[in-house]
C-alpha positions in Angstrom: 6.7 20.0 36.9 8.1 16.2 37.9 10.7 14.5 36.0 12.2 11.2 36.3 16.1 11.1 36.5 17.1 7.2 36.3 20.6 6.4 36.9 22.8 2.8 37.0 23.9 1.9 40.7 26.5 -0.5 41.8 25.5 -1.9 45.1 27.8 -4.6 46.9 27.4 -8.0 47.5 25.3 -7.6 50.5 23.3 -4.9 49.3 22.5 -7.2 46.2 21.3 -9.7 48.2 19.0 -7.4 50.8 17.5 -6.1 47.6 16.4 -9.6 46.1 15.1 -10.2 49.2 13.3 -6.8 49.3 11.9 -7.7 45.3 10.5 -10.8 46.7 8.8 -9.3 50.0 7.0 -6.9 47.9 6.2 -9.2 45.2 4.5 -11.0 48.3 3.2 -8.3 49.8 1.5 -7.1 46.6 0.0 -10.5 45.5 -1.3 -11.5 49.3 -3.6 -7.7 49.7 -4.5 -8.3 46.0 -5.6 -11.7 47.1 -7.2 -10.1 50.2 -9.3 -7.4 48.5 -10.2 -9.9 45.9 -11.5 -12.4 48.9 -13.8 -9.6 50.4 -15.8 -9.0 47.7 -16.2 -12.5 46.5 -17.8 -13.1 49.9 -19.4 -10.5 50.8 -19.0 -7.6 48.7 -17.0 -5.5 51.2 -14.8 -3.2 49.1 -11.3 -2.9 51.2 -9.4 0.4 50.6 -5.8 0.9 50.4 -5.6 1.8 53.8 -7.5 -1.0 55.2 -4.8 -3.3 53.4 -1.6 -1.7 54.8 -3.0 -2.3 58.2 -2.8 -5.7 57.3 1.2 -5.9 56.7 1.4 -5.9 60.5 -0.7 -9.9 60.4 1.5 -10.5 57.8 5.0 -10.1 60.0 4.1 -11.7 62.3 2.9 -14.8 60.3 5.5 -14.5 57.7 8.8 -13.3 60.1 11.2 -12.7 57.3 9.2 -9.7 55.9 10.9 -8.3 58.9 14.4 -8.0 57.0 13.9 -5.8 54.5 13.5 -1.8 54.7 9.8 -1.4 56.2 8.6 1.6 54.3 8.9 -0.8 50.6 5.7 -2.8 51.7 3.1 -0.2 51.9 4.7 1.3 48.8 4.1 -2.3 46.9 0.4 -1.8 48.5 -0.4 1.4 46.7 1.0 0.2 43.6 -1.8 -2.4 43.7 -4.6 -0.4 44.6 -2.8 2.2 41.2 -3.4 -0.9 39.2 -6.9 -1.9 40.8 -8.0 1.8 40.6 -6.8 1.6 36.3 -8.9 -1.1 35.9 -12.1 0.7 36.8 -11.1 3.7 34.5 -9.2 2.2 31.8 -10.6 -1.4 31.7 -7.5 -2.6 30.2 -7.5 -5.6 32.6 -7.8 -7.0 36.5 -5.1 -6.8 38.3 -3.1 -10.1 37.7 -1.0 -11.8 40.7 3.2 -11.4 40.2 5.1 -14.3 39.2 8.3 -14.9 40.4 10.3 -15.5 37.1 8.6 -13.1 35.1 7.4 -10.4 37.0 9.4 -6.9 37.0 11.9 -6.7 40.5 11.4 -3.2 41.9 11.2 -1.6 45.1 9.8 2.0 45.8 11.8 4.0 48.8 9.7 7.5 49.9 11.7 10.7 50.1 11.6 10.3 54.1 13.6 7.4 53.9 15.9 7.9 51.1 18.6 10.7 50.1 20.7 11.4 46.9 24.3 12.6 47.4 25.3 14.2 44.2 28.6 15.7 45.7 29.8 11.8 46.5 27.5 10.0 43.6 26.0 8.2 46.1 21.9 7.2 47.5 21.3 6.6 50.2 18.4 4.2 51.2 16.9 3.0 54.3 18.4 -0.4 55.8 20.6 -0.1 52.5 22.8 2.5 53.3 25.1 3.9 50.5 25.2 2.8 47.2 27.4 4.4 44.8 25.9 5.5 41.0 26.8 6.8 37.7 25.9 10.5 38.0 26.3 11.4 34.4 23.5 14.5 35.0 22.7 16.1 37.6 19.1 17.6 38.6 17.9 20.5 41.1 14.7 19.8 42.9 12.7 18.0 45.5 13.2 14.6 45.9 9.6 12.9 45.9 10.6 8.8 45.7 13.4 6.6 44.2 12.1 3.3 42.5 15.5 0.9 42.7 15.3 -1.4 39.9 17.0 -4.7 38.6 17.0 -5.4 34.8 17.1 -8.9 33.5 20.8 -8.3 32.4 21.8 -8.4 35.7 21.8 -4.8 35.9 20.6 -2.5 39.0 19.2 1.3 38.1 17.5 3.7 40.4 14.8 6.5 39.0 14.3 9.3 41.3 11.2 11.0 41.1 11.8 15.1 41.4 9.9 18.2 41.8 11.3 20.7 39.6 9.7 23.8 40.9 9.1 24.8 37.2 5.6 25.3 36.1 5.1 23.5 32.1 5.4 26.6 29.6 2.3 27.7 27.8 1.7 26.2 24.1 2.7 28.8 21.4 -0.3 29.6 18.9 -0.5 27.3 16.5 0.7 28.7 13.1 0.0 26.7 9.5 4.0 27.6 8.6 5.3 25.8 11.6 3.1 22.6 11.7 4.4 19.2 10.1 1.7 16.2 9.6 3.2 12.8 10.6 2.5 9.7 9.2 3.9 6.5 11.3 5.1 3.2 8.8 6.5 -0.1 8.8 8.8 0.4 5.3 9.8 4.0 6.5 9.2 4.8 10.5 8.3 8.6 10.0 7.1 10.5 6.4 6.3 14.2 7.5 4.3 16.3 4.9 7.4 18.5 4.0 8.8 15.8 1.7 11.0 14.1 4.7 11.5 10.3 5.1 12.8 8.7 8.4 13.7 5.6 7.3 13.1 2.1 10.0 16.4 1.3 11.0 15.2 -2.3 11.6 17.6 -3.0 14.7 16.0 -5.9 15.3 16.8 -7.7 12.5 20.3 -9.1 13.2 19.5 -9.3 16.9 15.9 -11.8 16.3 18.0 -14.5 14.6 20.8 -14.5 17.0 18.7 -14.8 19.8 16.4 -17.8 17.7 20.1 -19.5 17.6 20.2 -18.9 20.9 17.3 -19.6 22.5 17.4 -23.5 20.4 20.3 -24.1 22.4 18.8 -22.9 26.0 15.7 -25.5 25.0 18.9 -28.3 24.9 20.1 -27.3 28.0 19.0 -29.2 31.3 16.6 -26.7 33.4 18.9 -25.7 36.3 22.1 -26.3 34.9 24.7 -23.8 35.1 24.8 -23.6 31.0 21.5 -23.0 30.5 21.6 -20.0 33.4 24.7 -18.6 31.2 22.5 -18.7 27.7 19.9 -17.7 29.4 21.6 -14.5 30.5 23.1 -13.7 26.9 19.7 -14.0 25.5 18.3 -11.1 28.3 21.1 -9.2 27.4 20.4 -9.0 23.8 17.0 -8.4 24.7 17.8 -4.9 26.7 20.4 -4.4 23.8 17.3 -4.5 21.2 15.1 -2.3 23.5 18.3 0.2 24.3 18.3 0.8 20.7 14.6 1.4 19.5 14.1 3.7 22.5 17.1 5.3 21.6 15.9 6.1 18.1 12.8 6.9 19.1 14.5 9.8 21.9 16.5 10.9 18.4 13.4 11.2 16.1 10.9 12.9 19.1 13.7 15.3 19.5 14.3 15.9 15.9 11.0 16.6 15.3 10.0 18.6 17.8 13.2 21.1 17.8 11.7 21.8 13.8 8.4 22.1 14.2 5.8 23.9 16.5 3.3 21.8 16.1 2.8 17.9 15.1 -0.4 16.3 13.8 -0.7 12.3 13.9 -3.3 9.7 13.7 -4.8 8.3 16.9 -3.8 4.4 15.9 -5.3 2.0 17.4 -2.1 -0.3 18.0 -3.9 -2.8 20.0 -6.5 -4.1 17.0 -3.5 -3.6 14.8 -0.9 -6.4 16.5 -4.5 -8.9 15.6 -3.1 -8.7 12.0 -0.4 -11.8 12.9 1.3 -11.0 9.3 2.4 -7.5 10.7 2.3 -7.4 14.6 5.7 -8.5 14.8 7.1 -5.1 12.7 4.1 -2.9 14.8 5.7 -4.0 18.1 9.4 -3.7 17.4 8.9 -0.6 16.0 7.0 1.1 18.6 4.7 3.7 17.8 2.9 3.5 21.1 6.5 4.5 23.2 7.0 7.4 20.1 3.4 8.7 21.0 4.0 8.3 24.9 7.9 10.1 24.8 6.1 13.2 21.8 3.4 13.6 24.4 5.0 14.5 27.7 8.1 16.5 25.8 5.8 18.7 23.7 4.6 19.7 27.6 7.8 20.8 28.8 8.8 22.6 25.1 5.8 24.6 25.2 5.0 22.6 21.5 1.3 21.5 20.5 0.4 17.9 19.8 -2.9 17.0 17.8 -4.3 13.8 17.4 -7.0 12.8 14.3 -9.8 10.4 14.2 -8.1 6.9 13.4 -10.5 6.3 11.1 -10.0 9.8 8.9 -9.3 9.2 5.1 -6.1 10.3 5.0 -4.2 7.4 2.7 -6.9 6.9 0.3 -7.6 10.5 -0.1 -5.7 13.2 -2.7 -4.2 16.1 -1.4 -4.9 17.9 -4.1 -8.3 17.7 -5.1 -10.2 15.5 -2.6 -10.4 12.3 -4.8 -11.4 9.4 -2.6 -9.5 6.5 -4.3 -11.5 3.4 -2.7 -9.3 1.2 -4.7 -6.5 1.6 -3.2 -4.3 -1.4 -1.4 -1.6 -1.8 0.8 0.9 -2.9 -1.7 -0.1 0.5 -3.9 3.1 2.7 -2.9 2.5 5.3 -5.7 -0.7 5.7 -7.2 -2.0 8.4 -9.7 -5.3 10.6 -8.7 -7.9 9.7 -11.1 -9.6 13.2 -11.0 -6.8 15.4 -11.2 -3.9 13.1 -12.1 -1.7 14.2 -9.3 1.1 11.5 -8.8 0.9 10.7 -5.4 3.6 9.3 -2.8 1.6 7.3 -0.8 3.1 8.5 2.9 3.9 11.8 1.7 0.2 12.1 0.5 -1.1 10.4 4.2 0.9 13.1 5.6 -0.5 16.1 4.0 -3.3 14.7 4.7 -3.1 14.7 8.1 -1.6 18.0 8.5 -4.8 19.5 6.8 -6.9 18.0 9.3 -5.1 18.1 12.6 -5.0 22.0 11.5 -9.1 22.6 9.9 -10.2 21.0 13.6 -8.4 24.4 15.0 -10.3 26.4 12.8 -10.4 29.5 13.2 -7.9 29.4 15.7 -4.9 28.5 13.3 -2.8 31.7 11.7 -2.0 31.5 8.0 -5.0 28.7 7.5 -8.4 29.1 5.8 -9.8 25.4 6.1 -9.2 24.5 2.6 -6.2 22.9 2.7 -2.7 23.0 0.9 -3.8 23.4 -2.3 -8.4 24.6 -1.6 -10.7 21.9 -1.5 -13.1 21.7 1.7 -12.8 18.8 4.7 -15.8 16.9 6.0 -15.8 18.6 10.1 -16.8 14.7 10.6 -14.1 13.1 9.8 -12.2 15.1 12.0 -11.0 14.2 15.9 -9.0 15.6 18.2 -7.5 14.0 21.2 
């Protein structure tokens, strides 16, 4: 089992300046084979593979000298990450691979474990043509190295994520039991509503931070491009930026852990978060609260807990549906937080109902698999097998 251990470094004065000019070399090196491979098949079809284009870093030094200075073994790393992202656009589709821009762009640098060391006795790395750099080792890890991915935030800050082979196989999922499953249901007024009645409310960190950074950002638009002033606002607003991010992803570590230290098993919906930024009245609240990072970080730690995960179909009744007798309420809108069930005249909690919901069909797709569960939900009514996904 790998896991990713990222830690803050301090390098010096000269070691911040060989790794700018290592960000930018790969940068390069990363948009000039991308512009190579893209070349060859436009004229005539040849299909270049990753090897192929890390022969061609040797052309490259010698027309371009000063990719000389920087550590060698970065280059061909800032190859494979191209031919990663080439490779996902053939599987995912999610996009061609677009060229690196020099302001916007992420600055990284991969070192291999030949070339690169981490001293936990001193709290320092070591990296080729870098030397040591000290870090903050507030955890420490017991493993194989595999790579370290140095880092430079747009605060200023520099971090280093070290890639390590645990040696620790994932532990087996435990059976899934109706008693010890909890059915999520993700919201803008209320971030989490699980079907036992529990509310995590949004904590709407953003909220403060968005209008200072509008005040802000009116007086970086004043400010002559390439002044010293504007550089200085310019930094405060990326610093509020990684503040606002710090604290969602925060939160979302807090909730993932919560949930999954109470539960052995979660059911959610498989959202489709992309169609649902289109809606420009609510894409703002679904990106700052983040339900894609929540789905990523539940995902890989109900892997190492031994914990089961199960996705619905996106499209599965579950809000406009009662929990108690099966009602299908087509009426219902999205300002209807409360609504009372025609058929059986439940009074229904909108989320908490969702939920239920959801738990009954992330566990009926199990059948009969599923301890303590007959398929007819929390109360007995039957489920259309249609309706039902997993993922």
């Amino acid at each position: 089992m790998k896991k990713a251990f990222k830690y803050r470094i301090y390098p010096n004065k000269a070691q911040q300046a060989l790794l700018q000019v290592t960000f930018g070399c790969c940068r390069f090196v990363y948009n000039k084979t991308l512009d190579i491979r893209k070349k060859a098949y436009e004229t005539d079809k040849t299909k270049l593979s990753k090897f192929d284009l890390i022969k061609k870093i040797t052309p490259l030094k010698e027309e371009f000298p000063w990719l000389r200075d920087v550590p060698h073994v970065c280059l061909p790393q800032a190859v494979y990450n191209m031919d990663a992202a080439y490779q996902n656009f053939f599987k995912s589709g999610k996009g061609y691979p677009k060229f690196k821009s020099k302001h916007r762009s992420r600055k990284s640098c991969k070192f291999p474990s030949s070339h690169c060391a981490v001293l936990q006795d001193t709290s320092h790395l070591k990296l080729s043509k870098l030397g040591l750099v000290k870090y903050k080792k507030d955890r420490e890890f017991a493993g194989v190295l595999r790579h370290i991915v140095v880092t430079q935030e747009s605060d200023g800050r520099y971090y280093a994520s070290c890639l390590v082979e645990t040696g620790a196989d994932a532990p087996e999922p435990q059976p899934v039991e109706a008693s010890t499953t909890v059915g999520i249901d993700l919201g803008l007024k209320d971030f989490i509503v699980t079907s036992d009645g529990r509310k995590i409310s949004n904590p709407r960190f953003y909220a403060t931070i968005d209008r200072r950074l509008a005040c802000l950002q009116k007086h970086e638009a004043k400010k002559t491009k390439g002044s010293k002033r504007r550089a200085r606002i310019r930094l405060k607003i990326n610093k509020l930026y990684v503040k606002k991010r710090n604290l969602i992803k925060n939160y979302i570590y807090y909730v993932a852990k919560t949930l999954l230290r109470e539960s052995q098993t979660l059911v959610m919906e498989d959202l489709n978060i992309v169609g649902m930024v289109k809606n420009h009245s609510l894409a703002k609240s679904i990106q700052n609260i983040c339900w894609g990072e929540l789905r990523r970080v539940l995902e890989y730690k109900s892997q190492w807990s031994g914990h089961n995960l199960i996705f619905i179909d996106r499209w599965a009744p579950s809000t406009k549906t009662c929990s108690h007798c099966g009602f299908h309420n087509s009426t219902l809108t999205l300002s209807d937080r409360s609504w009372v069930c025609p058929g059986c005249g439940t009074h229904h909690d909108r989320d908490i109902n969702a939920a239920l919901n959801i738990k009954r069909m992330g566990l009926a797709s199990l059948l009969p698999a599923v301890s303590g569960f007959d398929g007819r939900g929390e109360v007995g009514y039957g489920l259309d097998e249609a309706s039902i996904c997993t993922v």
